[in-house]
Z-matrix of the N, CA and C atoms (Angstrom, degrees):
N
C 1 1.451
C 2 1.528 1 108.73
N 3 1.497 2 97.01 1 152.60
C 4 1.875 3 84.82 2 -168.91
C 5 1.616 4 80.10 3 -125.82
N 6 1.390 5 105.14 4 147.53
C 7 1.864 6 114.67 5 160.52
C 8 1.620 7 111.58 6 -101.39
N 9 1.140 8 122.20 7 158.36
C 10 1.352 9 135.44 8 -160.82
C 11 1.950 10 89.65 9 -138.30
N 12 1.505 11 85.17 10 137.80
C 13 1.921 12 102.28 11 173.50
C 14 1.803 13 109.24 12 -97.86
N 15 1.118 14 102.66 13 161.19
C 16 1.435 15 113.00 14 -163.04
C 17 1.291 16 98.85 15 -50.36
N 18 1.430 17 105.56 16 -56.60
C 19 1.831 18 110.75 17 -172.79
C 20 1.413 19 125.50 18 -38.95
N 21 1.840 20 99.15 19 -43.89
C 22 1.547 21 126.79 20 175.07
C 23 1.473 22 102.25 21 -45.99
N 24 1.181 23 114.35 22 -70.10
C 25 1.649 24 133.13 23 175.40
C 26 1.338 25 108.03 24 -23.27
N 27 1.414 26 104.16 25 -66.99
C 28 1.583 27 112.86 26 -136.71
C 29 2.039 28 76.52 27 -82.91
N 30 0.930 29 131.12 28 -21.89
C 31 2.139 30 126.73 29 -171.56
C 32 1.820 31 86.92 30 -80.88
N 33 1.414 32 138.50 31 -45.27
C 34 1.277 33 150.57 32 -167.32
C 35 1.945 34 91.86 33 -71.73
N 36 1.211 35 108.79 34 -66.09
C 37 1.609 36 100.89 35 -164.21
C 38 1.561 37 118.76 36 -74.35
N 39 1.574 38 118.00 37 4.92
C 40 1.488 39 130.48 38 -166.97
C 41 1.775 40 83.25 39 -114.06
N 42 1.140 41 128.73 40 -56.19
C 43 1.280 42 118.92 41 -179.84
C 44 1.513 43 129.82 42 -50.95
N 45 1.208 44 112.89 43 -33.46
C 46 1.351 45 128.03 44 147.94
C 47 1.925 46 115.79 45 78.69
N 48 1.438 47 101.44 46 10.01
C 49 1.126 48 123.65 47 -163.04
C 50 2.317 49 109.00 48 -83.70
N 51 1.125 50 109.20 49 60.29
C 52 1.222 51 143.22 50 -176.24
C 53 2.036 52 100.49 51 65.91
N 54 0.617 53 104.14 52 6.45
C 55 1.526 54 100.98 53 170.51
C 56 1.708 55 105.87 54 -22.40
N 57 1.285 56 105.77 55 157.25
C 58 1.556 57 110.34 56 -172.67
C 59 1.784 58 109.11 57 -132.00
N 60 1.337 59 102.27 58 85.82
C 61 1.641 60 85.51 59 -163.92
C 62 1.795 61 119.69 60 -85.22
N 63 1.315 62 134.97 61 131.62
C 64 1.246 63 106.45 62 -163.04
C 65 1.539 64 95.49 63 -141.43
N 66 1.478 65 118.68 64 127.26
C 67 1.460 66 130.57 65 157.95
C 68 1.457 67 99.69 66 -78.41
N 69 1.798 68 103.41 67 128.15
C 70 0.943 69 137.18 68 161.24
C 71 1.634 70 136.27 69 -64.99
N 72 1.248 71 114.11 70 -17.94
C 73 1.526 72 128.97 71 -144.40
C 74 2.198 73 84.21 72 -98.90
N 75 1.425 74 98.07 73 171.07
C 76 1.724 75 104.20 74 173.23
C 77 1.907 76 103.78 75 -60.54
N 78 1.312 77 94.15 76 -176.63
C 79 1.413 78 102.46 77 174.57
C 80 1.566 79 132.85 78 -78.21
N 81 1.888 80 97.63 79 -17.42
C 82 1.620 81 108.02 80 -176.48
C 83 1.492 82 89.12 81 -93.66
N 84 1.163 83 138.90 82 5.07
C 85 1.322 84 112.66 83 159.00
C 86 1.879 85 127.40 84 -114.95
N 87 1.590 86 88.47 85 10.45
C 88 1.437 87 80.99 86 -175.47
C 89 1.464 88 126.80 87 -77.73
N 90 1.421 89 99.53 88 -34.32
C 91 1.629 90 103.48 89 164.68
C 92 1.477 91 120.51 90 -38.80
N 93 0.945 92 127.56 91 -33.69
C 94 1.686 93 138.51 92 -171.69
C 95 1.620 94 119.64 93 -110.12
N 96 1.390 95 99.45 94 12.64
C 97 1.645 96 123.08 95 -172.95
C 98 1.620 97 98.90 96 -133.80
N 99 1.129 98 130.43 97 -30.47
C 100 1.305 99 128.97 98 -165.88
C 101 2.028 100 125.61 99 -73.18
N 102 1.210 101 87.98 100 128.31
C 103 1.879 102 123.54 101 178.73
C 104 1.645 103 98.16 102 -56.81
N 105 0.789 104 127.02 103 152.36
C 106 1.878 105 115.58 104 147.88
C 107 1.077 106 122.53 105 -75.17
N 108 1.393 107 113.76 106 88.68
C 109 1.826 108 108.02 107 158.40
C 110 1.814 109 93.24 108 124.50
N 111 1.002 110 86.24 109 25.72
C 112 1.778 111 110.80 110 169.65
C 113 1.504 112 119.90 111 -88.17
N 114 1.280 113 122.28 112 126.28
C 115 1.356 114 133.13 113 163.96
C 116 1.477 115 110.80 114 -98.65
N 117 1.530 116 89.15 115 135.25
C 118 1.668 117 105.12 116 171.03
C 119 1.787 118 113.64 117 -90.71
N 120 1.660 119 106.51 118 116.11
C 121 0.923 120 101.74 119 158.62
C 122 1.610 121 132.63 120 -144.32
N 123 1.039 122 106.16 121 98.87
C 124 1.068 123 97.12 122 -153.24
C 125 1.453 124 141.69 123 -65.21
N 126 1.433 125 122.74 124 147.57
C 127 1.574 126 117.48 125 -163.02
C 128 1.464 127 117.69 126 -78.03
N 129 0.893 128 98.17 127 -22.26
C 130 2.207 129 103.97 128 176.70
C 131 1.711 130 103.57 129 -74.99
N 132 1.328 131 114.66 130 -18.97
C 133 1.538 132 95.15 131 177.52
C 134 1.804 133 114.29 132 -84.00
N 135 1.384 134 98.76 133 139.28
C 136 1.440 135 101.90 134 -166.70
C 137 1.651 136 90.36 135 -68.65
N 138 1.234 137 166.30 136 39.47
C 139 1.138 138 163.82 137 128.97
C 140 1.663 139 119.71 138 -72.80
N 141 0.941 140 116.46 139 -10.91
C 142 1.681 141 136.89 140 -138.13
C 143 1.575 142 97.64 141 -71.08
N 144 1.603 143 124.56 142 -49.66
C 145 1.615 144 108.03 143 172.99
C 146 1.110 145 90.65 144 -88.53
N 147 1.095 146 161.76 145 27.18
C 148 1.787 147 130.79 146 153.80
C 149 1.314 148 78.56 147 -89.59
N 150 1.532 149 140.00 148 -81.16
C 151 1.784 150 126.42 149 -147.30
C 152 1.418 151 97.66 150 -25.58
N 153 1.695 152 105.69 151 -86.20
C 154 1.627 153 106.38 152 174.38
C 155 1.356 154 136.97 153 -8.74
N 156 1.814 155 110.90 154 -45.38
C 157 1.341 156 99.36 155 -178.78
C 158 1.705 157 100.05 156 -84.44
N 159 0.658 158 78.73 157 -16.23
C 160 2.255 159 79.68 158 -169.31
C 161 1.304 160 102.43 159 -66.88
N 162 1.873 161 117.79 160 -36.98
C 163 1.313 162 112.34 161 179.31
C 164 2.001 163 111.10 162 -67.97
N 165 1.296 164 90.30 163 -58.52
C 166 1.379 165 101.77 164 -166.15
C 167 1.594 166 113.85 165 -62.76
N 168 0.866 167 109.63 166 -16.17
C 169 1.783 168 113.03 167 171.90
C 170 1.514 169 105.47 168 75.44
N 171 1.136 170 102.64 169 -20.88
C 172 2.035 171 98.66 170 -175.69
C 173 1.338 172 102.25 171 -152.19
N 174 1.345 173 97.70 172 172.63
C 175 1.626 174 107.92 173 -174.59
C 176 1.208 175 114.21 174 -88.99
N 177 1.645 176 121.15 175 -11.20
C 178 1.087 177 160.31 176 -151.04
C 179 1.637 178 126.33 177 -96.57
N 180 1.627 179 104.15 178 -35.97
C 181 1.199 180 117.71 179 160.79
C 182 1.470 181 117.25 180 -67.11
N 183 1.730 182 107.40 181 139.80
C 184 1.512 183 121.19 182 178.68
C 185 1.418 184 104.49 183 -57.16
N 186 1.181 185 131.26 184 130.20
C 187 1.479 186 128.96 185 147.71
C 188 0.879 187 138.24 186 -135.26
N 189 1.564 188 126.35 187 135.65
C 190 1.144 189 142.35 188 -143.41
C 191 1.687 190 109.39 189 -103.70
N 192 1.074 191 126.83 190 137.22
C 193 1.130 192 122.88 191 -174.34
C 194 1.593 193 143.23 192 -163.77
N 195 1.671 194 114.89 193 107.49
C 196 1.725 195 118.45 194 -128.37
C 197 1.388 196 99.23 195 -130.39
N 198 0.972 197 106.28 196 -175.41
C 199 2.103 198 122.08 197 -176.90
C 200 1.243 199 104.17 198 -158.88
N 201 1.128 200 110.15 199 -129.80
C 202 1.762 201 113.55 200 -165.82
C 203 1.574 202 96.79 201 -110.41
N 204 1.218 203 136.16 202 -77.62
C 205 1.617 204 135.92 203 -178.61
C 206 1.467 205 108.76 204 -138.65
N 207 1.437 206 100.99 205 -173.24
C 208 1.178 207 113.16 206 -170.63
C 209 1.621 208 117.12 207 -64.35
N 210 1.500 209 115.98 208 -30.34
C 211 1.683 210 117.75 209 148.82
C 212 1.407 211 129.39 210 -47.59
N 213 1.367 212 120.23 211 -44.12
C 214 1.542 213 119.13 212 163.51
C 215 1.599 214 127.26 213 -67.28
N 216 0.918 215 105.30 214 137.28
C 217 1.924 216 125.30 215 -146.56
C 218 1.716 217 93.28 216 -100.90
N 219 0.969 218 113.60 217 -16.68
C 220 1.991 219 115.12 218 -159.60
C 221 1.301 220 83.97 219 -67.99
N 222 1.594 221 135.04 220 -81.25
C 223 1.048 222 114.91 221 -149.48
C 224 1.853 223 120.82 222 -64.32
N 225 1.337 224 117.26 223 -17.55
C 226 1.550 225 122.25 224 157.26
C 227 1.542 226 111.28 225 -33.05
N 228 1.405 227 92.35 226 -72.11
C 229 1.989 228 95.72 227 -171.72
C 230 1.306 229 99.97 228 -76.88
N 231 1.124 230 142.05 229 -23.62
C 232 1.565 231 97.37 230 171.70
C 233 1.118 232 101.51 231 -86.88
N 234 1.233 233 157.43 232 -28.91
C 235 1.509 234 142.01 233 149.22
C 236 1.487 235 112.92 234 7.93
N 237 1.759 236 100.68 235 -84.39
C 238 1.086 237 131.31 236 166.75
C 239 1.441 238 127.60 237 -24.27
N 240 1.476 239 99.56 238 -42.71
C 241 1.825 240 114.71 239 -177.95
C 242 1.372 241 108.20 240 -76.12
N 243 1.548 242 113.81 241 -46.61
C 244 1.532 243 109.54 242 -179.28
C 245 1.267 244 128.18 243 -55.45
N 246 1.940 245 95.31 244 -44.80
C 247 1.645 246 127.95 245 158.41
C 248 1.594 247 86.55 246 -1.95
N 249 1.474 248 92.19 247 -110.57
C 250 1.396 249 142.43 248 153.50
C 251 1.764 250 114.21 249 23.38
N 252 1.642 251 106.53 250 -46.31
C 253 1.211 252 134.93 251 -136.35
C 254 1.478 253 94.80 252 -94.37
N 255 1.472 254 110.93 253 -38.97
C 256 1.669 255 154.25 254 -165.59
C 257 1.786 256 104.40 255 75.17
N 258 1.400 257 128.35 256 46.07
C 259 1.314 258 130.71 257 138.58
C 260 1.346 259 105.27 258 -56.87
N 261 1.824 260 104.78 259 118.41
C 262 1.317 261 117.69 260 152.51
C 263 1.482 262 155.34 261 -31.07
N 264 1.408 263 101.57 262 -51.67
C 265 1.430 264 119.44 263 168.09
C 266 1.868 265 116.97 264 -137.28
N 267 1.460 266 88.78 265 94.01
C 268 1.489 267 117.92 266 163.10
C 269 1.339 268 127.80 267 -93.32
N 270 1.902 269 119.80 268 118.80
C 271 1.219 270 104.13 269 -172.20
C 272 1.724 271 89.98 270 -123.64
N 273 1.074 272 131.96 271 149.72
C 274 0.999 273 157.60 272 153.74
C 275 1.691 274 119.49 273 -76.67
N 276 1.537 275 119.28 274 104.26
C 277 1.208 276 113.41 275 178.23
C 278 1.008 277 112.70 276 -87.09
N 279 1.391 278 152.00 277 88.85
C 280 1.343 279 138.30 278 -164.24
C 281 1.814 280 127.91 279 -84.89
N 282 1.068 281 88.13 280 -11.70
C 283 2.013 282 107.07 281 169.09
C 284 1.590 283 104.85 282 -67.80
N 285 1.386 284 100.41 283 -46.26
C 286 1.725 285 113.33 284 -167.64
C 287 1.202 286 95.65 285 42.38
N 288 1.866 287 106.90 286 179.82
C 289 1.692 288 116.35 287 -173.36
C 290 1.438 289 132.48 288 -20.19
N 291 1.427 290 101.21 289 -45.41
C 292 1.362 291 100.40 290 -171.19
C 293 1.620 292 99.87 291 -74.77
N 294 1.052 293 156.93 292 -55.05
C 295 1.539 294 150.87 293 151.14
C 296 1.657 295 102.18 294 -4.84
N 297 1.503 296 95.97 295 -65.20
C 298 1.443 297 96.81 296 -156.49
C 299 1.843 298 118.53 297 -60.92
N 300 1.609 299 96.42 298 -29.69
C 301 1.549 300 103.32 299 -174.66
C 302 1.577 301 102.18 300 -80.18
N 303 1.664 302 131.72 301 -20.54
C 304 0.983 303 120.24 302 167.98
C 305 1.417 304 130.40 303 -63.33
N 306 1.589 305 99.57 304 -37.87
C 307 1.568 306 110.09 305 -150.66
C 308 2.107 307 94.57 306 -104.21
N 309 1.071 308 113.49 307 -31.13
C 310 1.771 309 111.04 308 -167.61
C 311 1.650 310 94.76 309 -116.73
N 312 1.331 311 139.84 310 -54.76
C 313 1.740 312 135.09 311 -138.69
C 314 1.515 313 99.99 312 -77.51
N 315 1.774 314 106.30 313 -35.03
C 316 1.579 315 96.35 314 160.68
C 317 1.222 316 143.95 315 -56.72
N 318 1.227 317 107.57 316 -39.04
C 319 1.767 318 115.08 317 178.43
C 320 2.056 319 103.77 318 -91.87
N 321 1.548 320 110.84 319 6.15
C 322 1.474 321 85.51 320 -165.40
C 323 1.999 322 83.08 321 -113.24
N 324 0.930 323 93.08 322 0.53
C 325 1.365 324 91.61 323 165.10
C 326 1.808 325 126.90 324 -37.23
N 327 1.352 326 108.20 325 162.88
C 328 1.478 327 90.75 326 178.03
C 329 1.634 328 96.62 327 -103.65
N 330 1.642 329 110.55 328 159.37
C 331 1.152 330 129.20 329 -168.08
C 332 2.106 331 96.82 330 -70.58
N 333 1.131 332 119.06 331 153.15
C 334 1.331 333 119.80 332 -178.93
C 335 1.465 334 122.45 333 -105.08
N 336 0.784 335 134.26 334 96.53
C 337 1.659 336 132.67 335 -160.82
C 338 1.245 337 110.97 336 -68.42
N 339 1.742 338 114.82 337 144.22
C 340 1.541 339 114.33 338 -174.28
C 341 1.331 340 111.64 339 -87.43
């Protein structure tokens, strides 16, 4: 399993070049966990690599894959599952949201007019 740094992320999710971005966490928390252009899927459902493969169309597509921070374990195991799965390119976000709202949502903010 490979992990990916915020910076990595944020050059991967601006490029936009089929990247697969996926929150890990249940559904009542994704709203308040969510990336832009993020799918919720969650890793505790025993369905979890079939959604994935059905989304991603190949084993082949990059995918990205996060939770809340570096304390939350979801995005690890499903890491692990795709691992597992033999998907090619698995990244593990391990900062998840809270990384992300520190390090990118501040500066990508919009400017505020006087």
């Amino acid at each position: 399993m490979k992990t990916i740094a915020t910076d990595e992320l944020k050059a991967l999710h601006a490029d936009r070049r089929g990247l697969l971005l996926i929150n890990t966490l249940d559904e009542s928390h994704f709203e308040s966990s969510r990336i832009l252009d993020a799918l919720n899927v969650p890793e505790s459902k025993d369905d979890f690599v079939d959604r994935i493969e059905g989304i991603a169309g190949s084993k082949n597509r990059p995918i990205v894959v996060y939770c809340d921070s570096s304390e939350c374990q979801s995005s690890t195991r499903a890491a692990e599952k795709l691992d597992a799965a033999g998907f090619q390119e698995v990244y593990d976000y391990d900062g998840g949201m809270r990384a992300w709202k520190q390090e990118i949502e501040p500066f990508d903010a919009p400017a505020l007019k006087p």
